[in-house]
TITOR-725191 format. One record per residue: x, y, z of N, C-alpha, C in turn; residue in three letters. Coordinates in steps of 0.001 Angstrom, whole numbers. Example, Ala and Ser with C-alpha at 12.3 -4.5 7.8 and 13.67 -1.06 7.14 Angstrom:
<atoms>
<atom <13190; -5690; 7800>; <12300; -4500; 7800>; <13200; -3300; 7800>; "ala">;
<atom <12850; -2250; 7080>; <13670; -1060; 7140>; <12900; 30; 7870>; "ser">;
</atoms>
This chain:
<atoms>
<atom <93532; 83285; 99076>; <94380; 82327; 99794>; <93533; 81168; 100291>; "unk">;
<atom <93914; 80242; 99882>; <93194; 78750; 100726>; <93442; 78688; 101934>; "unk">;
<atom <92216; 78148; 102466>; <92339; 77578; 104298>; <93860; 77122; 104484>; "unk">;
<atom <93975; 75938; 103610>; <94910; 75165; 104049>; <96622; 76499; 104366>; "unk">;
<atom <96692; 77311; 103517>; <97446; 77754; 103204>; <97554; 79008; 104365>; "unk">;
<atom <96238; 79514; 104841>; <96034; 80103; 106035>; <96801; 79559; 107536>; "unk">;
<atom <95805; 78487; 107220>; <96285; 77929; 108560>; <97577; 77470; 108587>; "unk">;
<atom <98558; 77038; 107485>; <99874; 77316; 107748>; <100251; 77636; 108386>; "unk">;
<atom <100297; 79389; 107563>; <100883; 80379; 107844>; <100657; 80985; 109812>; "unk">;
<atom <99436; 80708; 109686>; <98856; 80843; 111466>; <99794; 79801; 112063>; "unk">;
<atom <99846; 78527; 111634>; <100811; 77631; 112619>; <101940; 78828; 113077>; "unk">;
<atom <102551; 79556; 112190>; <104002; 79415; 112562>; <103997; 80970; 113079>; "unk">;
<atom <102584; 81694; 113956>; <102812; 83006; 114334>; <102747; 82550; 116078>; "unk">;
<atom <103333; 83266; 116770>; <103897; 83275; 117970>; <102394; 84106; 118733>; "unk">;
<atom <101570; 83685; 119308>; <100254; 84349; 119829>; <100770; 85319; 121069>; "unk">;
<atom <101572; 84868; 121363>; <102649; 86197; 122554>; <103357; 86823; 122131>; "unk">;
<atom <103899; 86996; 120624>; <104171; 88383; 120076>; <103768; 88966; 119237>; "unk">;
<atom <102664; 89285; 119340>; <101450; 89904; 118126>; <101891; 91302; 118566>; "unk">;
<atom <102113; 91565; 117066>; <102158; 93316; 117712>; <101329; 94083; 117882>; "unk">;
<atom <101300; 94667; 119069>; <100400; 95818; 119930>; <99901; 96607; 118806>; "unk">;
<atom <100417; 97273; 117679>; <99471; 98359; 116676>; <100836; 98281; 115488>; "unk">;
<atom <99518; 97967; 114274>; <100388; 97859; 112965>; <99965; 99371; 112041>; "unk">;
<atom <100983; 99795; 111426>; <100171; 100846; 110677>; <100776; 100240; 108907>; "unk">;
<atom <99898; 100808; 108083>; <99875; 100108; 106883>; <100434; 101403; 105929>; "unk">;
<atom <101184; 101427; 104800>; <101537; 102306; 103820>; <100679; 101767; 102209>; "unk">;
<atom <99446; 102368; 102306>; <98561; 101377; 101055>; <99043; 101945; 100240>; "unk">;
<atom <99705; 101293; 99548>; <100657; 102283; 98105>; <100596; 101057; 97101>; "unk">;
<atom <100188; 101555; 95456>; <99943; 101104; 94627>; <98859; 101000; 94042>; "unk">;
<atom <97606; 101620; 94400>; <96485; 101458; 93759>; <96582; 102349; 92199>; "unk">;
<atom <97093; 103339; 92038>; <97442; 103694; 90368>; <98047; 103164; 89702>; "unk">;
<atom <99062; 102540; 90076>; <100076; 101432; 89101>; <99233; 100196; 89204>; "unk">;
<atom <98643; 99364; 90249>; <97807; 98629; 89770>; <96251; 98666; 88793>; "unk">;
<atom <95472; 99757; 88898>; <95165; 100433; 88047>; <95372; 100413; 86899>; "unk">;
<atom <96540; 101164; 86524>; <97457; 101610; 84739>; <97867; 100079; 84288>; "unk">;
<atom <98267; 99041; 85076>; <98479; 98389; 84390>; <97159; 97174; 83833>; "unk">;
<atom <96337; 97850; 84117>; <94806; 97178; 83227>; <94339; 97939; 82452>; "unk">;
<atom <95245; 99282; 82255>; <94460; 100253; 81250>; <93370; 100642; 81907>; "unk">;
<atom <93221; 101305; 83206>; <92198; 101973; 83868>; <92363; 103046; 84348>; "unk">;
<atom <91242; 103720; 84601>; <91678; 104893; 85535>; <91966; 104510; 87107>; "unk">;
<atom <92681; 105575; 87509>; <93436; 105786; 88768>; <92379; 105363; 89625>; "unk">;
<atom <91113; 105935; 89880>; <90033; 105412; 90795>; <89634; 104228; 90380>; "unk">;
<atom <89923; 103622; 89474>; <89354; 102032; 89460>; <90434; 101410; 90501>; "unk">;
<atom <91263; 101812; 90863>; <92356; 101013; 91797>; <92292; 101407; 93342>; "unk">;
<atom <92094; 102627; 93492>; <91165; 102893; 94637>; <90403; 102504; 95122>; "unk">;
<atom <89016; 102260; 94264>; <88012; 101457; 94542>; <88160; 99763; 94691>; "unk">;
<atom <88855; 99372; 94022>; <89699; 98022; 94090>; <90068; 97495; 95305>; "unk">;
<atom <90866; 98559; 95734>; <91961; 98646; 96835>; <91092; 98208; 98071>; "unk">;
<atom <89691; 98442; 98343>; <88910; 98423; 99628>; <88938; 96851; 100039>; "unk">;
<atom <88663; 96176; 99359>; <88961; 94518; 99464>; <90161; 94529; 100446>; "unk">;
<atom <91265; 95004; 99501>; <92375; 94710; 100909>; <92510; 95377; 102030>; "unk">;
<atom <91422; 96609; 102401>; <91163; 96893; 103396>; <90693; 96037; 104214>; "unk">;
<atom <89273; 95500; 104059>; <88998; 94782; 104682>; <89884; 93718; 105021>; "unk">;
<atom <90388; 92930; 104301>; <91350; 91697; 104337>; <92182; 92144; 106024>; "unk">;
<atom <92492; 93162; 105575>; <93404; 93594; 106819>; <93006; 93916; 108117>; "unk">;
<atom <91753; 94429; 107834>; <91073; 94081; 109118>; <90495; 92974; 109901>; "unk">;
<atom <90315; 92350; 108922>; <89575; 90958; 109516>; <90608; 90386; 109951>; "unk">;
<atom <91562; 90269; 109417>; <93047; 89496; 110318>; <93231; 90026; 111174>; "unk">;
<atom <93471; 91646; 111530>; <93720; 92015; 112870>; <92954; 91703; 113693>; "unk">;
<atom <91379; 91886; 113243>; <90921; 91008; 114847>; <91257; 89469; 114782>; "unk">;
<atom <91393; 88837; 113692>; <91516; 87521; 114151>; <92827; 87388; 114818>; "unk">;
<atom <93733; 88038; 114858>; <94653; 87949; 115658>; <95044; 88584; 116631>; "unk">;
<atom <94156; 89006; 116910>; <93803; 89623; 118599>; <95103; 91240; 118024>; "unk">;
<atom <95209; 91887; 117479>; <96199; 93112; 117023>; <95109; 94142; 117474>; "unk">;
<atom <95882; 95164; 118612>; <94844; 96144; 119472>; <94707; 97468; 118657>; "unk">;
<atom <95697; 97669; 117594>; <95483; 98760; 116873>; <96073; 98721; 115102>; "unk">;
<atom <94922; 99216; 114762>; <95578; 99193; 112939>; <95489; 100780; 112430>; "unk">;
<atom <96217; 101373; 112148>; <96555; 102786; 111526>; <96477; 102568; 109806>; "unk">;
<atom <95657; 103020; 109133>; <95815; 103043; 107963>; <96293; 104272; 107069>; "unk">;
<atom <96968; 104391; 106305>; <97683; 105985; 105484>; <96613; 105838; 103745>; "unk">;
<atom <95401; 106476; 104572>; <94195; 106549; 103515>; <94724; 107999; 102613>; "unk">;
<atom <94722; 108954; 103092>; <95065; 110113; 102406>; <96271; 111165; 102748>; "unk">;
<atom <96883; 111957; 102395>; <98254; 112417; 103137>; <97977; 114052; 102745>; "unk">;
<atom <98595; 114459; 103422>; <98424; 115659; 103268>; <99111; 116020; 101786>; "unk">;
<atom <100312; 115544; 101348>; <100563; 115623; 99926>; <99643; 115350; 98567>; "unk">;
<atom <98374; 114133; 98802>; <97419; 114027; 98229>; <96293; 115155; 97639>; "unk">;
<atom <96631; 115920; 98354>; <95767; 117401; 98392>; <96111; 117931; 96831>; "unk">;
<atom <97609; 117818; 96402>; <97968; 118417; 95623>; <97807; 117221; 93817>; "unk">;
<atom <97158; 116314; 93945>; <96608; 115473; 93067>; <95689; 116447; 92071>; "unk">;
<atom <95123; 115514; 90894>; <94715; 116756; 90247>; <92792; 116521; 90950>; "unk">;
<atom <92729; 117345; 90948>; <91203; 118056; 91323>; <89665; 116785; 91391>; "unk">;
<atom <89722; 116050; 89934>; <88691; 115054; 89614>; <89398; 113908; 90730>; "unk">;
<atom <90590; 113436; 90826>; <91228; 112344; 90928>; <90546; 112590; 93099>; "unk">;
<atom <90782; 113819; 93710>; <90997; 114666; 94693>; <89145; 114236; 95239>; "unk">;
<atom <88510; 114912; 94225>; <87084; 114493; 94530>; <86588; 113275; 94495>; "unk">;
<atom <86892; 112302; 94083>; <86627; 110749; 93348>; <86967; 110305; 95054>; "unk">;
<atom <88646; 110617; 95082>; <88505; 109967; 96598>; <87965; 110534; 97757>; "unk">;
<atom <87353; 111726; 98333>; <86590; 111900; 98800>; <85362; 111433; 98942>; "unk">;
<atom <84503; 111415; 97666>; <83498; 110689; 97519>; <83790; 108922; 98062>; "unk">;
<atom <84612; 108321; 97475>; <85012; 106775; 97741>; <85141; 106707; 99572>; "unk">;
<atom <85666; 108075; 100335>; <85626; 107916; 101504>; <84343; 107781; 102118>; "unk">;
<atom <83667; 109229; 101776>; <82067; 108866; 102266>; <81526; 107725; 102158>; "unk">;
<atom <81493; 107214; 100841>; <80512; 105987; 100423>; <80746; 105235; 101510>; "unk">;
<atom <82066; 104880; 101796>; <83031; 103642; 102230>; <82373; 103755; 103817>; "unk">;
<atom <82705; 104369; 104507>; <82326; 104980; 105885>; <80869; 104743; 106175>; "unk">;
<atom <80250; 105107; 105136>; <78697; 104947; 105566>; <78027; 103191; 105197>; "unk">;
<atom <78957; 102695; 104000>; <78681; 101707; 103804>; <79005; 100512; 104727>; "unk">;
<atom <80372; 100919; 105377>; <80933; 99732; 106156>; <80602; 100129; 107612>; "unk">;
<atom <79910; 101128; 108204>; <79751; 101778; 109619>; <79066; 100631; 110502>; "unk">;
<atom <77719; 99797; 109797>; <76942; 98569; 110560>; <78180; 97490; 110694>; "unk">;
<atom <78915; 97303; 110023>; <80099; 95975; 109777>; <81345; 96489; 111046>; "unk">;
<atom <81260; 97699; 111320>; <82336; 98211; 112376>; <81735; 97718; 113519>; "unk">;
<atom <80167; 98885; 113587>; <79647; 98519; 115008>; <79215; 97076; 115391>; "unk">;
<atom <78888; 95720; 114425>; <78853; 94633; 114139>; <80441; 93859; 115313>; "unk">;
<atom <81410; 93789; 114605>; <82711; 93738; 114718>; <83157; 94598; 116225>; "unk">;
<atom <82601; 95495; 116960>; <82998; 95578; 118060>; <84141; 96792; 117310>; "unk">;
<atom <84494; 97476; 116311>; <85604; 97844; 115711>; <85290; 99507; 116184>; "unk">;
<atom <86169; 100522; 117056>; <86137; 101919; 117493>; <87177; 102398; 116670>; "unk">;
<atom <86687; 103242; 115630>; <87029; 104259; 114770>; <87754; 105181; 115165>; "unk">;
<atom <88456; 105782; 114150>; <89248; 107004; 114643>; <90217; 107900; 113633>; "unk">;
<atom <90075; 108886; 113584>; <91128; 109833; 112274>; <92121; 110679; 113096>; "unk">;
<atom <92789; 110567; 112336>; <94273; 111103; 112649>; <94604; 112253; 111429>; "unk">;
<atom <94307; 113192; 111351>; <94638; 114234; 110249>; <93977; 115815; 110932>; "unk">;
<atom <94145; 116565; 109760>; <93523; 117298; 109637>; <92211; 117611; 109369>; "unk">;
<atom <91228; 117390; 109902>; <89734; 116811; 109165>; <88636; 117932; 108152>; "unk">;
<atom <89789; 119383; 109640>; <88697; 120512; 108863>; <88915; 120981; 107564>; "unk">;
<atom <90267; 120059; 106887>; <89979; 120280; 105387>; <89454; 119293; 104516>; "unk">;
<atom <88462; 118339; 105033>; <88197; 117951; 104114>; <86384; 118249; 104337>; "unk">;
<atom <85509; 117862; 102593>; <84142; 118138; 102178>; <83535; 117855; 103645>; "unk">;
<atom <82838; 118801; 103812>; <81602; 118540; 104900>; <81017; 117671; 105076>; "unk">;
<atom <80514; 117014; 104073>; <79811; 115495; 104005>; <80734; 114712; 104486>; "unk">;
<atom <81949; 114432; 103934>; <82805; 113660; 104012>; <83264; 113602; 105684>; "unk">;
<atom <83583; 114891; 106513>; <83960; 115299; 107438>; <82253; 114398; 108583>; "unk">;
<atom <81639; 115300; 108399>; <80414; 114738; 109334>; <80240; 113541; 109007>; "unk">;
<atom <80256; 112530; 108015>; <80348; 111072; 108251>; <81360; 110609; 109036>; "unk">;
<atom <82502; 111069; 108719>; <83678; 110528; 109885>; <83357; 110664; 111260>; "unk">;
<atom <82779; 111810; 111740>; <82790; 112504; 113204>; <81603; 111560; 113412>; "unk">;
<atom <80435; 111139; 112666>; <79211; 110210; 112828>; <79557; 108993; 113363>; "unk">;
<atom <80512; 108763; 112604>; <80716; 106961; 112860>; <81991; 106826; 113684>; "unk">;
<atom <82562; 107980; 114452>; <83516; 107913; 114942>; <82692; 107792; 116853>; "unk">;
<atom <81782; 108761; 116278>; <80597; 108614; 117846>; <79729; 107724; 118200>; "unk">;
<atom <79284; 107040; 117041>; <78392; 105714; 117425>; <79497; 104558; 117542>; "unk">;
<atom <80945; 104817; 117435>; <81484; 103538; 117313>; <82986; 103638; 118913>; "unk">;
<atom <82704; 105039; 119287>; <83569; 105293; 120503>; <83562; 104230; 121702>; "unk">;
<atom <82595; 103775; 122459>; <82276; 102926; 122830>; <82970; 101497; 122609>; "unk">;
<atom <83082; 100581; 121716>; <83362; 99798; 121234>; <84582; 99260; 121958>; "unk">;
<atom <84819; 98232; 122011>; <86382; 97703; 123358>; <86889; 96927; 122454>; "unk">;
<atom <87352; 96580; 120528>; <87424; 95846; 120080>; <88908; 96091; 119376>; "unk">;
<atom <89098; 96221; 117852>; <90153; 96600; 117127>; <89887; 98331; 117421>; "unk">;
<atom <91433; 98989; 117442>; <91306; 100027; 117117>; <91556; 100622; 115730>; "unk">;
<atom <90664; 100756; 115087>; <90559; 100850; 113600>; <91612; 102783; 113253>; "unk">;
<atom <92208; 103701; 112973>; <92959; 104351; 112752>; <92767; 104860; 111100>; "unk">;
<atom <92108; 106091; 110849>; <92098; 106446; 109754>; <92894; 107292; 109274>; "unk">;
<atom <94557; 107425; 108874>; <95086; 108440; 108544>; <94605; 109424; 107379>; "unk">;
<atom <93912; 110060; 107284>; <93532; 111306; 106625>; <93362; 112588; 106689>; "unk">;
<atom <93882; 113185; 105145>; <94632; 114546; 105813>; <95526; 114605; 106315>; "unk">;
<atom <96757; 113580; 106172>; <97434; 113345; 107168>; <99010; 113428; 106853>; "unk">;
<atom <99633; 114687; 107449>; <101430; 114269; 107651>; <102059; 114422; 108804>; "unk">;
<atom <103005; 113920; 109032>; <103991; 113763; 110153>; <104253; 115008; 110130>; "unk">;
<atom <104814; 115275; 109687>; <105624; 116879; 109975>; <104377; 118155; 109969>; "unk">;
<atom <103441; 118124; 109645>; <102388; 118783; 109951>; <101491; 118345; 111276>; "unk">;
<atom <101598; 117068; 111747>; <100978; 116894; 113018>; <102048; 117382; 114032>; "unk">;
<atom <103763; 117343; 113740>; <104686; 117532; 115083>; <104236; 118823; 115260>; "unk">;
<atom <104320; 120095; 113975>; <104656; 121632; 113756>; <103130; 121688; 114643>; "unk">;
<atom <101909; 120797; 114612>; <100386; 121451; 115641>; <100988; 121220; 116958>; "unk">;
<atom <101520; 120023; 117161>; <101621; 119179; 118678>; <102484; 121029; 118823>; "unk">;
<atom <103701; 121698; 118636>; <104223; 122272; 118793>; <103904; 123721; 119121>; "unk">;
<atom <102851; 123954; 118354>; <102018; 125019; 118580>; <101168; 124742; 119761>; "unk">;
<atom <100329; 123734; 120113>; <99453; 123733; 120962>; <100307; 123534; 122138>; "unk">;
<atom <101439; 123237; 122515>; <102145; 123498; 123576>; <102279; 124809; 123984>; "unk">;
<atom <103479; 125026; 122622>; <103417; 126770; 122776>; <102780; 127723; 123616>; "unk">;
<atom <101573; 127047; 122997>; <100536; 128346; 123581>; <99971; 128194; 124755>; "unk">;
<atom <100378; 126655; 125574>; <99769; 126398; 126771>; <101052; 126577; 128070>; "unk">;
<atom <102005; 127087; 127192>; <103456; 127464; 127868>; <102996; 129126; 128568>; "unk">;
<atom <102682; 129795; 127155>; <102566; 130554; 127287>; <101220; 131165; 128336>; "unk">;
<atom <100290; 130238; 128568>; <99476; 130622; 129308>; <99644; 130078; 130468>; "unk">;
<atom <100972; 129355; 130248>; <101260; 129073; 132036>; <100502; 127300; 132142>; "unk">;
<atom <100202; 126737; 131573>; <99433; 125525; 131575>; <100442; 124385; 131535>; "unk">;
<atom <101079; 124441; 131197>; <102493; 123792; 130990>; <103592; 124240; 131100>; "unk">;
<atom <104496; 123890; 132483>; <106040; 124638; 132371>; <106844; 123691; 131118>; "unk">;
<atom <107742; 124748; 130941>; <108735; 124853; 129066>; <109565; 123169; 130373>; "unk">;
<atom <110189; 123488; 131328>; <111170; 122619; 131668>; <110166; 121222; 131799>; "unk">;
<atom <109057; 121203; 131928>; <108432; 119661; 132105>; <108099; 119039; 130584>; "unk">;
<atom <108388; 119770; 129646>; <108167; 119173; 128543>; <108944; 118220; 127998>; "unk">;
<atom <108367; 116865; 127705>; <109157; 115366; 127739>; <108154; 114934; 126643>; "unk">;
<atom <108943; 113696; 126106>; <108060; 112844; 125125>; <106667; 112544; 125356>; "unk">;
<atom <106457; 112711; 126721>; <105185; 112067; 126887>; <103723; 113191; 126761>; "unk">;
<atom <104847; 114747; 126912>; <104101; 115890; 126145>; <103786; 115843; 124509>; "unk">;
<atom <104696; 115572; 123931>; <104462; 115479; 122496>; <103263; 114273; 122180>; "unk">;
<atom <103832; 113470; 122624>; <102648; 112311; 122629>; <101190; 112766; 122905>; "unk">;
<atom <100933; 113667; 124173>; <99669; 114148; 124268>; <99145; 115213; 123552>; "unk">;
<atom <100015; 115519; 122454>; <99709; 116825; 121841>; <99145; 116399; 119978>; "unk">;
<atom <99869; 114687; 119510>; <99376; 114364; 118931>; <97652; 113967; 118485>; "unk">;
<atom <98027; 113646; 116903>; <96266; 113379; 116796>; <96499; 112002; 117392>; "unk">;
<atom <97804; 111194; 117399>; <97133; 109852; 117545>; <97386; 109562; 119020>; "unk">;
<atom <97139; 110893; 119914>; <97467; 110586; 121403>; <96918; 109326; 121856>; "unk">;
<atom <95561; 108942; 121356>; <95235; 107722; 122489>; <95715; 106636; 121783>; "unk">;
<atom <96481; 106526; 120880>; <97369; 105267; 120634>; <98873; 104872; 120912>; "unk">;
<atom <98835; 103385; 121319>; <100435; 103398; 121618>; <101376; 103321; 120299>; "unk">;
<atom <102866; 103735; 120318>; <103751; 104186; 119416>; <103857; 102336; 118494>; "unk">;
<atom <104206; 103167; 117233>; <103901; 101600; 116034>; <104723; 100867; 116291>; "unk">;
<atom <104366; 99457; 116290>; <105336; 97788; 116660>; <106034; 97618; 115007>; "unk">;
<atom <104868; 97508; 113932>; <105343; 97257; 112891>; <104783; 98070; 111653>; "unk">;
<atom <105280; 98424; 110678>; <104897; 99504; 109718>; <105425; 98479; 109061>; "unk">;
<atom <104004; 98369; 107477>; <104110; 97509; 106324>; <103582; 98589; 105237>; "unk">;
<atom <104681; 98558; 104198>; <104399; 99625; 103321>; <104408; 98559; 101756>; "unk">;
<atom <102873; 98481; 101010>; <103327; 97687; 99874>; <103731; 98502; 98773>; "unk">;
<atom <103610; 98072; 97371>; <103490; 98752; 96137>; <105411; 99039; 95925>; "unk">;
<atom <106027; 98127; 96428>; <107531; 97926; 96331>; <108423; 99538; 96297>; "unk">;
<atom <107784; 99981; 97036>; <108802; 101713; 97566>; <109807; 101314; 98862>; "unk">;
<atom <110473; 102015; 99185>; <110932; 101947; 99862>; <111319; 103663; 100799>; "unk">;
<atom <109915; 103733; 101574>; <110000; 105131; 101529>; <108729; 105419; 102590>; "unk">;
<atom <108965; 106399; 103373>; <107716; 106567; 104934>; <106922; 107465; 104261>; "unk">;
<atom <107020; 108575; 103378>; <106214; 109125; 102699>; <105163; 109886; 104435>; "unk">;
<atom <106226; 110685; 105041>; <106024; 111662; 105539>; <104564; 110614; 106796>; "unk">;
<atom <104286; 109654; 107265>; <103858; 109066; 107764>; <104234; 108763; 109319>; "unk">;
<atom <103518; 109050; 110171>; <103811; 108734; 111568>; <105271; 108698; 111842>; "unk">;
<atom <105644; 109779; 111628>; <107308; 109904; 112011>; <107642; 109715; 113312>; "unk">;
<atom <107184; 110062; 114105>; <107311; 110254; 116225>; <106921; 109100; 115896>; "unk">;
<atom <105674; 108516; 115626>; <105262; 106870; 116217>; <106001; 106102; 115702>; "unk">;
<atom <106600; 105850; 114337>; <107492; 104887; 114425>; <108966; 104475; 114609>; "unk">;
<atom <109517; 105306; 115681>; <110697; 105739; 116077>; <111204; 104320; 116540>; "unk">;
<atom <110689; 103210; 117098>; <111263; 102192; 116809>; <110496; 101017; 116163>; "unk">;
<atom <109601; 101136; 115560>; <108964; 100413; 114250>; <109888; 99477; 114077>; "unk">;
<atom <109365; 98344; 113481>; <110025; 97067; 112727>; <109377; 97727; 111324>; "unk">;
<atom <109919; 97901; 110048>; <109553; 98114; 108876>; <109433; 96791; 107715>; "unk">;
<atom <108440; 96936; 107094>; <108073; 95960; 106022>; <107697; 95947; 104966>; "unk">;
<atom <108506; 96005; 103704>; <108048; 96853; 102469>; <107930; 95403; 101855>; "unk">;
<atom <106859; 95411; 100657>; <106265; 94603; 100185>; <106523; 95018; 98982>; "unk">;
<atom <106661; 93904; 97640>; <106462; 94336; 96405>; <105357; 93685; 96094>; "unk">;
<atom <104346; 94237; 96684>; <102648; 93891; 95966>; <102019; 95019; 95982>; "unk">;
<atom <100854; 95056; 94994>; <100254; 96526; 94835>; <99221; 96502; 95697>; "unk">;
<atom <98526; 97352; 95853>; <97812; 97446; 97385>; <96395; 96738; 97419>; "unk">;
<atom <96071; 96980; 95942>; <94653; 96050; 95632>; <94898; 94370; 95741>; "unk">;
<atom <96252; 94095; 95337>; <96659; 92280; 95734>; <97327; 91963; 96770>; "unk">;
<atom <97046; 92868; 98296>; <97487; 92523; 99064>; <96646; 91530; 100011>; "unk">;
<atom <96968; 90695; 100094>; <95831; 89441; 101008>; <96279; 89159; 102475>; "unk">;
<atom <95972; 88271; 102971>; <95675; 88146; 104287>; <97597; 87615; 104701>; "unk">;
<atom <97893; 86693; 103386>; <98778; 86188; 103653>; <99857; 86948; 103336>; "unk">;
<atom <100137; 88352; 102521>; <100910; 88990; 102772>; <100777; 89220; 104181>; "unk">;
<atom <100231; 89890; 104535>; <99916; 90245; 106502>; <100114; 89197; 107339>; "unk">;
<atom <100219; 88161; 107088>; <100398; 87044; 107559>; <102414; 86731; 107628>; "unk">;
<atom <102692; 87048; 106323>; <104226; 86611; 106076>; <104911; 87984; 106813>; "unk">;
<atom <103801; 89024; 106982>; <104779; 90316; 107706>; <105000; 90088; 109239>; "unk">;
<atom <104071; 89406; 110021>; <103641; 89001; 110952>; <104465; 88451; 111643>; "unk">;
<atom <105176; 87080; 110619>; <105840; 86059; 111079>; <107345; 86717; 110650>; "unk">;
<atom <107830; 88032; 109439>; <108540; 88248; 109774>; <109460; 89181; 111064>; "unk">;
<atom <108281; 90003; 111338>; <108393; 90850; 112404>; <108675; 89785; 113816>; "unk">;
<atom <108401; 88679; 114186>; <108764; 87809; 115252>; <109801; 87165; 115419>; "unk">;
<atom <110357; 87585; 114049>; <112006; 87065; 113826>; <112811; 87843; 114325>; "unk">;
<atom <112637; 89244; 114327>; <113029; 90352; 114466>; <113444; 90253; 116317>; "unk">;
<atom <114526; 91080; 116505>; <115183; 91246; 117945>; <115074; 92626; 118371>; "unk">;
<atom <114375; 92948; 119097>; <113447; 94290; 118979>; <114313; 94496; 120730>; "unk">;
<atom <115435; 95642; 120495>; <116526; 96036; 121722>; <115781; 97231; 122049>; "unk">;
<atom <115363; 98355; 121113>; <115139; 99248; 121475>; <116568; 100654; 121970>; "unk">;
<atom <117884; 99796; 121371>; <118771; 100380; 121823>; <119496; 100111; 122461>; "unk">;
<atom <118856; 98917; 123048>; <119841; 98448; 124793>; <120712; 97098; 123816>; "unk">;
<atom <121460; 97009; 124116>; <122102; 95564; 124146>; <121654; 94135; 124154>; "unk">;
<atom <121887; 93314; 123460>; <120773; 91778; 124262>; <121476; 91466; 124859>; "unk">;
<atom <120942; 90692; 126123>; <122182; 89581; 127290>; <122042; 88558; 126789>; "unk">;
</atoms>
């Protein structure tokens, strides 16, 4: 995207309604992929560009939290080479971009299940999740390992059992219990969810957090997503009349 074409698009965003935490649906890196006649991990690996892209806009636009849907708990069931390739692409990625986080002021964070994934893979996350805790900048959000309905069924259990030990009465249990029982407890609930690769579909993703989400499905594949897609989601989400339920006066 050209400056000129940047700064447009920046003219026409509202700096008092930036949304508080965006989470992203990166969908399309195999169909962008297949359609160069490549393998599935050439689009993966592709795909990191528009990672970054997306980060660098959130801090440039002052956005306090970005959630990304890197791996899902359905991913598990991919075939085996495809399964290891992205594991490996996680490590690399993590260790490669960890100076550019702590650089950037950027505090890390995963939201999944972690103890199933490779050890290597696992202790780089927990590494760069501790040298980068500290940090007062973007909250960077790694969904991996990760489903909605498998994080409510833990939040549910770990109550359970703190019911049962008397740690929590059953009658004080309110949203703001579930919330603390999540992985993504220290984040606030999603402003806007942008899903590309032209689906139309949550794909089992932060279900509790985006209970009143603004949604944004894109028909671009996830490796050609640029600043100015994020940019046109931005400005459409400010269009948006966000009631929450109540009525407008």
């Amino acid at each position: 995207m050209s400056v000129i074409v940047h700064n447009k698009l920046l003219e026409k965003i509202d700096p008092l309604k930036i949304p508080d935490h965006v989470a992203i649906i990166m969908d399309g890196n195999g169909r962008w992929a297949r359609k160069l006649n490549k393998e599935r991990f050439f689009g993966h690996n592709s795909g990191i560009k528009a990672v970054r892209e997306a980060i660098d806009l959130s801090i440039e636009l002052g956005i306090d939290t970005l959630t990304l849907y890197v791996f899902s708990m359905e991913n598990w069931n991919r075939p085996k080479n495809e399964v290891n390739a992205l594991m490996v692409l996680l490590f690399k990625s993590i260790n490669k971009e960890l100076s550019k986080l702590i650089e950037n002021n950027i505090k890390l964070n995963v939201v999944g299940n972690t103890d199933l994934l490779p050890k290597k893979t696992k202790t780089s996350l927990l590494k760069s999740i501790n040298l980068t805790k500290n940090n007062t900048g973007l909250n960077l959000n790694l969904a991996v390992s990760y489903g909605a309905k498998q994080e409510i069924i833990r939040a549910t259990k770990l109550i359970s059992n703190k019911v049962k030990k008397n740690i929590i009465s059953q009658e004080n249990i309110d949203e703001n219990t579930i919330n603390d029982h999540l992985y993504s407890c220290n984040s606030k609930n999603v402003d806007l969810l942008i899903r590309t690769g032209g689906e139309f579909r949550l794909s089992n993703f932060l279900l509790w957090q985006i209970s009143y989400a603004e949604l944004n499905f894109q028909d671009v594949l996830w490796p050609d997503f640029k600043k100015e897609h994020f940019l046109k989601a931005i400005i459409d989400y400010q269009k948006r009349v966000r009631r929450f339920g109540k009525v407008k006066l």
